[in-house]
C-alpha positions in Angstrom: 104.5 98.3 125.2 102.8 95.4 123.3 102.8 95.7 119.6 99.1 95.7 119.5 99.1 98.8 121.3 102.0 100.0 119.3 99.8 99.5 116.2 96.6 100.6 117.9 98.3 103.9 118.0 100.1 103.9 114.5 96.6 103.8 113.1 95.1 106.4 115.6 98.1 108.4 115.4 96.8 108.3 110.8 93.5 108.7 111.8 94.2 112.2 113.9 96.6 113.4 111.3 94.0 113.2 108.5 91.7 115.2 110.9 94.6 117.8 111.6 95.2 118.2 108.2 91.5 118.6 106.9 91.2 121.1 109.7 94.1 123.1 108.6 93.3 123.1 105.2 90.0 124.6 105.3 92.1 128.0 106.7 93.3 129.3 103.6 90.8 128.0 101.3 91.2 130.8 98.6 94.6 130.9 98.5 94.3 126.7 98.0 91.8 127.0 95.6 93.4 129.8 93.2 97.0 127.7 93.6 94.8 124.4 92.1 93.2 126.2 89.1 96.8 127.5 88.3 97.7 123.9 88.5 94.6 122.3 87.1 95.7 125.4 84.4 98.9 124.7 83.6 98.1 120.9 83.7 95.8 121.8 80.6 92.9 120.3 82.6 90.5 122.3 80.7 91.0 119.6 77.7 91.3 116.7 79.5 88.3 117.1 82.5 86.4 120.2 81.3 83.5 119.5 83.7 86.1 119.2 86.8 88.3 122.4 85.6 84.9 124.1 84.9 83.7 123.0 88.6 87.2 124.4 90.0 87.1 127.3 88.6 83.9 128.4 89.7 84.2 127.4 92.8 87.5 129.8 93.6 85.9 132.1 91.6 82.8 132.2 94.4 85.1 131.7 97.4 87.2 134.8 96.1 84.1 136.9 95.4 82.4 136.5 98.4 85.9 136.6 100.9 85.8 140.3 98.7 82.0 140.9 99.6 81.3 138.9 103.0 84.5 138.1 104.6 82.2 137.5 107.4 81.6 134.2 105.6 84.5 133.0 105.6 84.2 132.4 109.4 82.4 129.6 109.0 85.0 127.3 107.5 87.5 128.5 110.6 85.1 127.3 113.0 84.4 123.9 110.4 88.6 124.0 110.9 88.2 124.2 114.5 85.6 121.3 114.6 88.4 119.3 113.0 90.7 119.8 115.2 88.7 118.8 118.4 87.7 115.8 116.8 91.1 115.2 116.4 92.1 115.9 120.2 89.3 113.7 121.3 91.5 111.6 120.0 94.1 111.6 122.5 93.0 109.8 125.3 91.7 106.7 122.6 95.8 106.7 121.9 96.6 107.0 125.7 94.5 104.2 126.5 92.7 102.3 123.7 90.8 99.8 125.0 89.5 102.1 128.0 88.6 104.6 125.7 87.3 102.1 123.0 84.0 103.9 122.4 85.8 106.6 120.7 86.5 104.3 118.1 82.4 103.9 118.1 82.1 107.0 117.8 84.9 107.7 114.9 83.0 105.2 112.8 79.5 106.9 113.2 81.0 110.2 112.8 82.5 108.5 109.6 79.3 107.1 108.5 77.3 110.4 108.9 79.8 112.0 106.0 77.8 109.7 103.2 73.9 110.7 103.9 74.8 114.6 104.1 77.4 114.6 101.2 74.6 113.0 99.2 71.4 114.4 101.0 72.9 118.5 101.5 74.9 118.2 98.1 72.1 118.2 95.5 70.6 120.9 97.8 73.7 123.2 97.6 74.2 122.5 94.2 77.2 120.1 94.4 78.2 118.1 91.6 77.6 114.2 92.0 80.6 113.6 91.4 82.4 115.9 93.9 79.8 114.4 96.4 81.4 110.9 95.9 85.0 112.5 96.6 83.3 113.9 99.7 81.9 110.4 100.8 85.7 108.7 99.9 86.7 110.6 103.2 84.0 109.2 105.2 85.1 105.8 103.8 88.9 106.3 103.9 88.4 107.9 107.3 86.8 104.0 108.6 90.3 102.5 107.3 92.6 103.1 110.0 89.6 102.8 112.6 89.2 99.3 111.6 92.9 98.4 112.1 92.3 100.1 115.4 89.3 98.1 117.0 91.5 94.9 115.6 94.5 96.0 117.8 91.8 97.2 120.4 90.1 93.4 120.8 93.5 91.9 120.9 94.8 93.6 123.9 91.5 92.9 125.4 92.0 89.2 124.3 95.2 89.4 126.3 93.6 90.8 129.8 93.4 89.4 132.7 89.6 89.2 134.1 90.9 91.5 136.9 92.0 94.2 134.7 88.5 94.2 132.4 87.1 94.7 136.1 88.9 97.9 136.8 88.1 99.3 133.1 84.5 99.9 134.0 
């Protein structure tokens, strides 16, 4: 194995575990949310960032309300968990074979891309604080990281085939 490859894969192999781990997260979101405002409590966050604890708070406060009214609801962040997880398995054959499967990497950074324009479009709709929006868009950004490192690797093994072996890719 070449050590572009090796690192191709390093950075897929980030890239899928941040989408493993934002899928699995959004499972037990009241349970995560109560544990941060006991944090964010005991931290005395109130003091130091009222608007964030404020923002916290209410926002536990509505997931706990409506899991107790409409635990139907809740079925919507599974399947957003389940979405996370695909795109993560897509994955796979992109750190099988990078440069065959190449256009995954396209379609990583669109996919990336797309988180901006509705974190700042849907979030004034849905009531989301500006500044909560901008964490939302760091993902789509820190998401386009290990992607980048990825096409790098991705051109350099290309670099180093043979014109026979760019023949059977396609």
């Amino acid at each position: 194995m070449t050590d572009s490859l090796r690192k191709a894969r390093f950075w897929l192999a980030i890239f899928m575990v941040g989408l493993v781990l934002s899928g699995i997260t959004a499972f037990p979101l009241q349970s995560e949310l109560s544990l941060t405002v006991r944090i964010a409590t005991f931290l005395n966050l109130g003091s130091r960032a009222p608007l964030l604890f404020a923002w916290l708070t209410r926002v536990s406060q509505a997931v706990a309300d409506t899991n107790r009214r409409y635990p139907f609801l809740a079925y919507g962040t599974d399947w957003l968990a389940f979405g996370h997880l695909v795109i993560a398995a897509a994955f796979i054959e992109p750190w099988l074979d990078p440069v065959r499967n190449k256009w995954l990497i396209t379609f990583g950074f669109m996919a990336c891309a797309g988180v901006i324009p509705l974190a700042l479009i849907a979030g004034p709709i849905r009531g989301i604080p500006f500044y909560w929006r901008l964490i939302d868009c760091s993902f789509g950004v820190v998401g386009c990281i290990p992607l980048l490192f990825v096409r790098r690797h991705i051109r350099h093994l290309e670099s180093r085939m043979s014109e026979s072996e760019r023949r059977n890719l396609g």
